[in-house]
N, C-alpha and C positions, 0 to 999 in steps of 0.2 A: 504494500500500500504506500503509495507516493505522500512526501509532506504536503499539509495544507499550506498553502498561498498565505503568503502575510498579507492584510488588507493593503489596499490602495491608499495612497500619499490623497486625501481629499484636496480639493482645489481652492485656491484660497483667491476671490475676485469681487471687487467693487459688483454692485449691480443696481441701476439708475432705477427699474421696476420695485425692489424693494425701498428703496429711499420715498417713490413714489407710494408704496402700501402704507409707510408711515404716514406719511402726511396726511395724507386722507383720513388717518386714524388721532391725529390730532385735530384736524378741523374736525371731528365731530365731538372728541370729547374737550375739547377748548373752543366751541365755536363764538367765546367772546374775543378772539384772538392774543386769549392771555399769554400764553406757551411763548418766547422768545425765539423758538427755531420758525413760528409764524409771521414775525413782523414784516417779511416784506409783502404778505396778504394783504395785512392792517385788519381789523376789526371790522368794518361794514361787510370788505367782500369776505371775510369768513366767516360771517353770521349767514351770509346767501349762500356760500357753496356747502357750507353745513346743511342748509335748509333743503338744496337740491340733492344730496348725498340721502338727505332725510326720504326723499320724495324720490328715486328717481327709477325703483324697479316695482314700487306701488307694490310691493307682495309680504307688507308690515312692519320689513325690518330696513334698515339703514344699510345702503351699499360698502361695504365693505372694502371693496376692491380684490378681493383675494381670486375672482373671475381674471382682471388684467393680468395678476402673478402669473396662472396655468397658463395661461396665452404668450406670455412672454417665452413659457417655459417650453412651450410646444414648438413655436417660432422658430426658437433658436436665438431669442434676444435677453432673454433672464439678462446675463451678465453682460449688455449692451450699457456705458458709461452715459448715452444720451437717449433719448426718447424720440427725436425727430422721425426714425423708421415705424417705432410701435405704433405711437398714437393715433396718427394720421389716418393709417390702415391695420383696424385689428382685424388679424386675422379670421378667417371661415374657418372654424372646425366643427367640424361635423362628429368625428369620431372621438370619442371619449374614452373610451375603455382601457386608458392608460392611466389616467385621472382617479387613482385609488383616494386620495385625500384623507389618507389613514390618521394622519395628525390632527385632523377635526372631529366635532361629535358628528355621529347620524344624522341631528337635522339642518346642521350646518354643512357637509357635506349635499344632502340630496337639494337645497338651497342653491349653494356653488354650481351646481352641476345644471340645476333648471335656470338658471340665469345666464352659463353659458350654451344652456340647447338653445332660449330667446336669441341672442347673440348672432350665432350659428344660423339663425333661420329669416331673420331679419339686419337689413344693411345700414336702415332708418336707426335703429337702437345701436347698431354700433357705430356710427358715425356721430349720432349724440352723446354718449358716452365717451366716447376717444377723446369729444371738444371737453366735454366736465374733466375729464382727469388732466387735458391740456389745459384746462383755466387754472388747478390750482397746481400746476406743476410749475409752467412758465416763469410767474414771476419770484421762485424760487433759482434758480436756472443760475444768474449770476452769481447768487452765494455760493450752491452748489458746486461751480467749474474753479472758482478761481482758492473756494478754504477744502469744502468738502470731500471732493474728489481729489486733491493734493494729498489729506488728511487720510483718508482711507484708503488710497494705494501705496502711502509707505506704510501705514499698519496694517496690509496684510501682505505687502511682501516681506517685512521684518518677520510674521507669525507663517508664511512658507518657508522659510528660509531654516526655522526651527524644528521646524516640519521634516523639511529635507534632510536633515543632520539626523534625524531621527530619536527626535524628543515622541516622546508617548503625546496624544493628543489631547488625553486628557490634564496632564498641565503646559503643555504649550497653549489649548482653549478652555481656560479654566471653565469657562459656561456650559461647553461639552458636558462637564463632569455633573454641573449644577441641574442640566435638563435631563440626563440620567437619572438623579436623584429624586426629582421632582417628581414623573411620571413616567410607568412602566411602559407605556408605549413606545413612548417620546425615545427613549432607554431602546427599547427594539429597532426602532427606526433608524437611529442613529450605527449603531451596529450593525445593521443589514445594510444601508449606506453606504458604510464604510469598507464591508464584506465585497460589494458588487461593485465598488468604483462611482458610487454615485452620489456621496456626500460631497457636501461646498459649504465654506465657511466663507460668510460675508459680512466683512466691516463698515458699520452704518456711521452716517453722518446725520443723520434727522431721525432716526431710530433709539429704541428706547433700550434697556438692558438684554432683550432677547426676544426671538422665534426663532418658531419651528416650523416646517412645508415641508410635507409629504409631496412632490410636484412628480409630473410626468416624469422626467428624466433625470430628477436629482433628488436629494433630500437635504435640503437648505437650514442650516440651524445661522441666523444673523444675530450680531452682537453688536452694542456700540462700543465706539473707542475709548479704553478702558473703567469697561463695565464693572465691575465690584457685587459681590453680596449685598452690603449696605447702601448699593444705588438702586440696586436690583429693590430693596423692601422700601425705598422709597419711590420709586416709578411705583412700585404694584400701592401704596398708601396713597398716592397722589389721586390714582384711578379712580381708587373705592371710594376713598374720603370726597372727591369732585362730587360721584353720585350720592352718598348718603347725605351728601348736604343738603340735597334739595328735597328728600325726606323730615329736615328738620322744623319747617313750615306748617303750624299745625292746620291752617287752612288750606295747603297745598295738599297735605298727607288726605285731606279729608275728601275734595275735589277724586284723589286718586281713588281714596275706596269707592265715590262714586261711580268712576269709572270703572271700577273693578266689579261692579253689578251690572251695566249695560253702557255701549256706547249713547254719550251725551252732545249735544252742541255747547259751541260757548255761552247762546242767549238763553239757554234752557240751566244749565248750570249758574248762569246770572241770577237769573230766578230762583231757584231753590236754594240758594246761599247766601243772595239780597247782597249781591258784589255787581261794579260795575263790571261793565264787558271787557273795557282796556283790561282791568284786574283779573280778571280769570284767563284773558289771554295771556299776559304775562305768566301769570303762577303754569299754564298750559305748558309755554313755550321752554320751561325749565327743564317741567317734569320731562317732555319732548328730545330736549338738550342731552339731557341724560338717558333718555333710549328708556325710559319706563312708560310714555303713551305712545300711540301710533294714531293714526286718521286714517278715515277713508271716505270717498264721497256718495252721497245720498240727495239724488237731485242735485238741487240748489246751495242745501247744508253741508257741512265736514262736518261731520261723528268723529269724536274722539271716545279710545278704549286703553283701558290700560293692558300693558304690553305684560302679561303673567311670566311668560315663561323668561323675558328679560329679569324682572322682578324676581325672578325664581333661580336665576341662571346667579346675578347679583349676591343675595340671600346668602349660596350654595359657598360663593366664591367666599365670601365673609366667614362661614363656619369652618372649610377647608384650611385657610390661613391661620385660622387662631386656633383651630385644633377641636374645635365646637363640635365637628360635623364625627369626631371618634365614637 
């Protein structure tokens, strides 16, 4: 019996699409343009691209962007330094059945996948989609080329280079280690990655302590430039603490259990609370911000409902972290 194969040297490369998945991921949970890696947005246009992010595949939840990732990954652009090829023209894929998306839950994968079958079947939604992710990409673009990208190709040729010498990978990418520890998947994924030549580590510039993508052709674990433990449990407190703040609202909280009985309108909710309408839009637009209600149209009216399984997904994360959920 012949010895096994040491795993493959993973690839270590800048990639503009994941820079691009952050971002999106701040404008929605910063959509007051607080976040400092935002400000060439400014705060008005990232209250609207949040709003259009909010709005833009109408099927409850907030675009995510995790559809552009697999696209880039199928393309052959993943680790493309600039977007001018992607955006423009996202791809037609048609076939998916390489699109395991094993790093997601269940319904966030069959999600991903039916927003790229929409995609695939229609040129209207990908051409409007390609312009939203070029609107908040764009005026990012000069930070990006002249700190960004300078920044992340010498840390992660400095981290192939330790690579090559043949440091273990779990402390040349201390985060490796962290996302094995964290989750038994994450743990498989990475390993099997790394077994088949298809692990890529990639150093973020607008990116937060970590992910994971399970993608067509790769299995992408991203870090930012030096990430730490203790930056790590502050990005993850930043997250929670944003949303539970707007839990702390005892007329907002109240509004929500309304909603948490049946979708309302704003002037119907006015009513039964005896608040103005600016005011319950406001307190709306919070809870909204935070990805705990959703809208849908009826007629002439927007019904708002609170979003359960967000509220639950939230909850989950809260007990996990503190050890609640043992």
């Amino acid at each position: 019996m012949g010895e096994e194969s040491a795993p493959a040297i993973p690839e270590v490369r800048p990639s503009a699409p994941l820079e691009l998945l952050w971002l999106g991921h701040l404008v929605l949970t910063h959509p007051d343009g607080g976040d400092p890696r935002l400000a060439a947005l400014g705060p008005e246009a990232t209250r609207r691209l949040a709003g259009e992010l909010q709005d833009f595949w109408k099927d409850g939840h907030a675009a995510g962007m995790a559809e552009m990732v697999v696209l880039a990954d199928l393309s052959g652009e993943l680790f493309s330094e600039r977007l001018d090829r992607l955006l423009p023209n996202l791809p037609e894929v048609d076939d998916l059945s390489a699109a395991e998306l094993r790093s997601e839950t269940d319904e966030d994968r069959g999600r991903i996948l039916e927003r790229l079958a929409r995609l695939a079947r229609d040129a209207a939604t990908r051409r409007r989609y390609g312009l939203l992710l070029q609107a908040i990409w764009q005026p990012l673009v000069p930070e990006w080329e002249a700190r960004g990208l300078p920044q992340v190709r010498a840390s992660g040729a400095s981290l192939a280079r330790r690579l090559q010498r043949g440091e273990p990978i779990a402390t040349a990418a201390e985060v490796v280690e962290r996302l094995r520890r964290k989750n038994q998947t994450w743990g498989d994924l990475i390993v099997d990655g790394e077994r088949r030549g298809r692990l890529a580590l990639v150093p973020a510039y607008f990116g937060g302590s970590w992910s994971i993508w399970d993608l067509p052709r790769h299995v992408v674990v991203g870090f930012s430039e030096g990430a730490s433990p203790t930056e790590e449990l502050r990005d993850e407190a930043r997250h929670l603490s944003s949303r539970l703040r707007v839990l702390g609202d005892a007329t907002r909280m109240a509004l929500l259990l309304r909603l948490a009985e049946r979708p309302t309108s704003v002037g119907e909710l006015a009513r039964i609370f005896d608040l103005a309408q600016p005011t319950v839009s406001a307190h709306l637009r919070a809870l909204r911000d935070a990805t705990l209600v959703t809208t849908r149209r009826d007629g002439p009216r927007t019904l708002y409902r609170a979003d359960r399984e967000s509220l639950s997904e939230l909850l989950a994360e809260v007990a996990a972290r503190t050890g609640a959920s043992r």
